[in-house]
N, C-alpha and C positions, 0 to 999 in steps of 0.2 A: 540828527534833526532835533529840532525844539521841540517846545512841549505842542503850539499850537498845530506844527505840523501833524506830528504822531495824531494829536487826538482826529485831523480832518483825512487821514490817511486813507482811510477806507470810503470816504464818501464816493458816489459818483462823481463820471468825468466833470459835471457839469459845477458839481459843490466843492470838488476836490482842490489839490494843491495848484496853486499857478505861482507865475515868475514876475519877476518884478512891474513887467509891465500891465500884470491883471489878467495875460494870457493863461489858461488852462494849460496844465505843463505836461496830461496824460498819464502822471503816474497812480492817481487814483483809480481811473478806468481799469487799468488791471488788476490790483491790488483788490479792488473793489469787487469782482468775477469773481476772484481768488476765493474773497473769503465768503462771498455765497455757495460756491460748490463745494467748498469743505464743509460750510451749515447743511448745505442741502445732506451730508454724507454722516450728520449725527456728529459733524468736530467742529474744533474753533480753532480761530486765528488769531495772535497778538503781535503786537510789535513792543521791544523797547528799544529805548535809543536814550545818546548822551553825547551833546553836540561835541564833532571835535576827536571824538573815539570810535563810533562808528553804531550798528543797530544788530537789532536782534530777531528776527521774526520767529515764534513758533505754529504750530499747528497738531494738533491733536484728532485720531479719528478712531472710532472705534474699531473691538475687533471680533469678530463675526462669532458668532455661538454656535457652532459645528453640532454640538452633542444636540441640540436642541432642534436642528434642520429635521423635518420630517419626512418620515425615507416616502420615495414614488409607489412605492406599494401600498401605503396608506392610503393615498389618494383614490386609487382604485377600490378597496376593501372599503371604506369609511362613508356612507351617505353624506351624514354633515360634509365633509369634504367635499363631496363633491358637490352640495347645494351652494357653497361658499363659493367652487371654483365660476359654478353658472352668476352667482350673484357678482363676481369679479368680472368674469366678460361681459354682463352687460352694460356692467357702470363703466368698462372700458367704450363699448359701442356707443354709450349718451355722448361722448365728447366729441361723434360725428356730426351732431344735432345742430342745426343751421344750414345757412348755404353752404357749408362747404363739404359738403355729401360728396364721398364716391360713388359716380356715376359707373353702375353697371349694366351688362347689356346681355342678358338670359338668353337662350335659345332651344328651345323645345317643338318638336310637334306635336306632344299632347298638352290642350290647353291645360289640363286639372295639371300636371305638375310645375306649370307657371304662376297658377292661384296658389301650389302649395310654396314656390319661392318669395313669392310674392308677401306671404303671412310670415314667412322667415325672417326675413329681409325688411324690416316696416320702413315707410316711408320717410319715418323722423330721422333715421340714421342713414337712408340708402338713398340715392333716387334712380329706380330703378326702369328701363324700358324692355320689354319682350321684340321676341322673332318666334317665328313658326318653323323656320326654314334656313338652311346655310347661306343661302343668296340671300335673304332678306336680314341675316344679322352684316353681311359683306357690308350692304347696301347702307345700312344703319355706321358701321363703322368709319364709310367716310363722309358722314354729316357731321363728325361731332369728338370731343376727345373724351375717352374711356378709361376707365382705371382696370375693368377686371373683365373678361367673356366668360361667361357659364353652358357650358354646352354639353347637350347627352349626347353621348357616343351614338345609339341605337337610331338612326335619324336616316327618311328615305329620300333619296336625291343625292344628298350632301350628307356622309356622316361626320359623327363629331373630331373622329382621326383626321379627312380630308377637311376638315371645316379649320381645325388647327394648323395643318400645314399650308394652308392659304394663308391664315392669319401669320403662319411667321414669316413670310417675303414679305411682309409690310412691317410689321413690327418684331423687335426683339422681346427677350424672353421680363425684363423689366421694364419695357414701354408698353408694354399691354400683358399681362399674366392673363393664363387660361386654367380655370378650373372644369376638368373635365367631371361627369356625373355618369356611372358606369351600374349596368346591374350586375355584369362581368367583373369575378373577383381574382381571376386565375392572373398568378406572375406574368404570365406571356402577355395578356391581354391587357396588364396592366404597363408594363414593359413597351409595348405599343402605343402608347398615350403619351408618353413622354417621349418616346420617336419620334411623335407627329407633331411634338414640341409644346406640349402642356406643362406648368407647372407644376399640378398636383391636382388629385382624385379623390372624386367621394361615391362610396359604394352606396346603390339603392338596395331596402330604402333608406332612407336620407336622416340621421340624427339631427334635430335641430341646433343642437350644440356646437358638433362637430361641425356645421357646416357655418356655422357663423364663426365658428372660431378659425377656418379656413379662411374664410371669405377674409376678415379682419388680415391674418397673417399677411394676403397677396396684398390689398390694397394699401395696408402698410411699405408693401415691397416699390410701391409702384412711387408713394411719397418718400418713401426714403429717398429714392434713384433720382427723384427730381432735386432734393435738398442736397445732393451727394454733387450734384452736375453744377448747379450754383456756385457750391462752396467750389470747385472743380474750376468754374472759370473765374471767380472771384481771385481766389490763388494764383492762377496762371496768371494773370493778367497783374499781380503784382509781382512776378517774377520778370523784371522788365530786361529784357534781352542785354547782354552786356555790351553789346556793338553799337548799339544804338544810345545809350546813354553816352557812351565813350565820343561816339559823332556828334551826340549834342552837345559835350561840355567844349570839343573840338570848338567846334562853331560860334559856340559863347566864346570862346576863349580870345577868336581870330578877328568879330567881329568887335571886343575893347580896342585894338587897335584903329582898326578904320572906322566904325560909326557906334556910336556910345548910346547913341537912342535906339537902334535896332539890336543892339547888342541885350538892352533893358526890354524890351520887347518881345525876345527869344528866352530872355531869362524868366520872365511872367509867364508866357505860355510852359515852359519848361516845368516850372511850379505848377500849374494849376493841372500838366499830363501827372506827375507825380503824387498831387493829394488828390485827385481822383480815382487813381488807379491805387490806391490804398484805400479809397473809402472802405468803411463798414458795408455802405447801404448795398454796394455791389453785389450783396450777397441776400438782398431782399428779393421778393418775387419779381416786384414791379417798382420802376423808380420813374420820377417828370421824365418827359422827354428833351426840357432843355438840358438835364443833368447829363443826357448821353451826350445830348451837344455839345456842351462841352469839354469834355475828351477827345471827340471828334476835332473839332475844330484846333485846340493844342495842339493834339497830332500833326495835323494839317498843317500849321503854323509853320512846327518845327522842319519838318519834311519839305516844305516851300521853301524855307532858308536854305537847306543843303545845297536842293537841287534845283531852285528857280526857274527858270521857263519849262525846265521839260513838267512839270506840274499846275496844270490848271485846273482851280475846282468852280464846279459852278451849283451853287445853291437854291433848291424851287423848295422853302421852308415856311413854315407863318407861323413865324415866331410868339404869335399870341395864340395858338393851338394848345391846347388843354387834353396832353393826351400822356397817360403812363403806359410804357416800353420792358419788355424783359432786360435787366442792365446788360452792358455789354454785348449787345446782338449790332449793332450799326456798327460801331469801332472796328470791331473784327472783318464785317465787309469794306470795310473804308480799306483797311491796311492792306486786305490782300489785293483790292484793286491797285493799290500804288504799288504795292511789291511786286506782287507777280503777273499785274496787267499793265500798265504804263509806264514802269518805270523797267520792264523787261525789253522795251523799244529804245533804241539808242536816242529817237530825238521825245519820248515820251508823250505825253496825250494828256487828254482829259478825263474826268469827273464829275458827275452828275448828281449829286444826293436830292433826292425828292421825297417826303411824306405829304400823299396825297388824302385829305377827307373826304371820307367817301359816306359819312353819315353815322351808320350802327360800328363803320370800323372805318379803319386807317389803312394806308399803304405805304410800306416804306421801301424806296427802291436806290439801290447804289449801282449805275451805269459807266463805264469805261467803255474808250473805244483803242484799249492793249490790243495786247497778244491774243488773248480770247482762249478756250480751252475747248479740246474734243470730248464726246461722250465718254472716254476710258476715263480723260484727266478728272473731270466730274463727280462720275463714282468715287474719283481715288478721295478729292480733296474730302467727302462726306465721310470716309471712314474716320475711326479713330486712331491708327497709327500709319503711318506709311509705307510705303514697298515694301521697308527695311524692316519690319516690325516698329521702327522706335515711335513713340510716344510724340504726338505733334502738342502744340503749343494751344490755344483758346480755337483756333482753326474756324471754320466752317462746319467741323462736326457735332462739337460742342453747342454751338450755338441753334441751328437744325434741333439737333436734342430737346434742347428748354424750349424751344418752338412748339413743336410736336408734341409735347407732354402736357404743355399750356393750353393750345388752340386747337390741336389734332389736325394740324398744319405745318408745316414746315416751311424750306427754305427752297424757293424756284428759282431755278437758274437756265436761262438759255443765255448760249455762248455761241461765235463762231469762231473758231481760227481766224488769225489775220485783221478780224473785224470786231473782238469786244466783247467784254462780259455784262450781262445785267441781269441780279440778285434783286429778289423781292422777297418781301414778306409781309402776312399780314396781323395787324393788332385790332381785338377789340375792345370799343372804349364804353 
């Protein structure tokens, strides 16, 4: 490299190296990451170069002071220590501060120890709602999406054992975490709360510490799992099946021959399924809605080529709708209706995509009138691996997932054998 390159090496994508024609060429985007995480880690990064001979990158990072680590028993024996660890978790808790509070949901039937969660817990960090009762946290749980359930074990009606193992037929142990509150210390009784599928435990009475620093740990657990599932389908979806690329390029390949403008037609949509399915943004919360479109639509495109009449789509969209979508939640019902509902019919069928506005929210619905699937097949597509154990692809599981952790909703599906799938879901805007 020259001189001018090396020095703009590091810049962002946007300032970095391009190609002759002005285009951004992406090798600064990386480079650029690069060497903020080695910063962030106390090192640096250099390059040299000499056009013609080749380059040189270093990176330097320091290395850790062992003799100096302060052993865990200090923590315990030391006040300071421990006024520094309270003064750390809470400057960790301010960075809940705004709207984007983990919404937790208490259940107690003595009021005074919901006043005492309540002082725990302050509003600027939490935003927190009470129950009296195991039906009335149930009831609260399908209004709304939740990050954490707090519930005393000692509770009449509904204790906090059977209150958990209701909560987990609905949710798993990282879509809703339960902190159970026990005056019961004994192993068995504790051993019992995780049976009934609790996270973890806080013995009464209640440190105010410990119980913020619990509370932090699970709803950490709960944003991780959604960032984890993102990145999860963001991934998958750019792991683009090899048979499918291979039929597309077929297609390009067959269509130079006979028609050169459909052939440039195939080859656009072909491009524009490939830089979408690598975007970055994929792996934002929420991305426009025409951006899913299209992906959708390439898809579409390509899939029509192949297989022509047995594919019909029909479109209820308005295109001037002003609405952000979990990415990747449409595409994935798009394809399984063509894969495994229409195009599982020898003369094939149609397609339906609708997002309907409905005011405070949207509805987005993908209709085929395939094969259609029974209740067993249903459950199955919802898990995350198949019969066989293996590992499915962005699936219907995945997507349900980021649903559910988003709206505290998910993916409805009614099917009939014979007669056709139709997949909804909803957004709000």
């Amino acid at each position: 490299m020259d001189e001018q390159t090396v020095s703009r090496i590091f810049l962002p994508y946007e300032q970095g190296p391009s190609d002759e024609s002005g285009k951004a060429t992406g090798l600064g985007l990386g480079l650029a990451i690069t060497k903020q995480l080695v910063e962030l880690h106390g090192g640096s990064l250099s390059v040299t170069s000499t056009p013609g001979q080749g380059s040189v990158f270093v990176f330097t990072l320091p290395v850790a002071d062992i003799e100096n680590e302060i052993p865990d028993s200090m923590i315990e024996e030391n006040p300071a220590s421990y006024v520094a660890a309270s003064a750390e978790a809470a400057a960790a808790l301010s960075e809940y501060k705004g709207s984007d509070r983990p919404r937790i949901l208490a259940v107690d039937d003595d009021p005074v120890n919901l006043r005492v969660l309540q002082s725990v817990l302050p509003s600027e960090s939490y935003e927190l709602a009470t129950a009296v009762s195991g039906a009335e946290a149930l009831s609260l749980l399908e209004q709304g999406n939740w990050d954490l359930l707090i519930a005393d074990v000692m509770m009449p009606g509904m204790s906090g054992y059977e209150l958990a193992r209701r909560v987990r037929e609905l949710f798993s142990l990282t879509e809703l975490p339960i902190l159970l509150l026990t005056a019961r210390s004994r192993t068995e009784d504790i051993e019992a709360g995780f049976r009934a599928g609790a996270n973890d435990y806080v013995t009464k009475p209640v440190d105010s510490l410990e119980l913020k620093s619990r509370v932090r740990a699970l709803t950490e657990v709960v944003r991780a799992a959604r960032n984890q599932t993102r990145m999860e389908a963001a991934w998958l979806q750019a792991q683009i099946r090899p048979h499918f690329l291979f039929n597309a390029l077929n297609s390009i390949s067959a269509l130079s021959e006979i028609d050169i403008r459909q052939m440039q037609a195939l080859l656009e949509s072909f491009g524009q399924y490939l830089r979408t399915s690598f975007d970055f943004q994929n792996t934002d919360q929420l991305v426009p809605l025409q951006k899913e479109l299209e992906l959708v639509r390439a898809y579409l495109y390509i899939e029509k080529v192949r297989f022509g009449s047995r594919i019909h789509v029909e479109w209820n969209v308005d295109d001037n709708l002003k609405l952000s979508i979990p990415p990747l939640t449409l595409q994935p019902l798009v394809e399984n209706a063509v894969r495994h509902g229409v195009l599982a019919r020898k003369q094939g069928g149609r397609i339906a995509i609708t997002v309907a506005d409905m005011g405070t929210h949207a509805v987005v619905s993908v209709r085929d009138d395939g094969i259609g699937m029974d209740e067993d097949v249903i459950r199955q597509v919802l898990q995350k691996k198949d019969m066989d154990g293996r590992r499915k692809g962005i699936g219907l599981y995945n997507t349900n997932f980021r649903l559910k952790q988003l709206y505290g909703e998910g993916l409805q599906i009614v099917s009939n054998p014979g007669q056709g799938t139709t997949i909804t879901f909803s957004v709000h805007k």
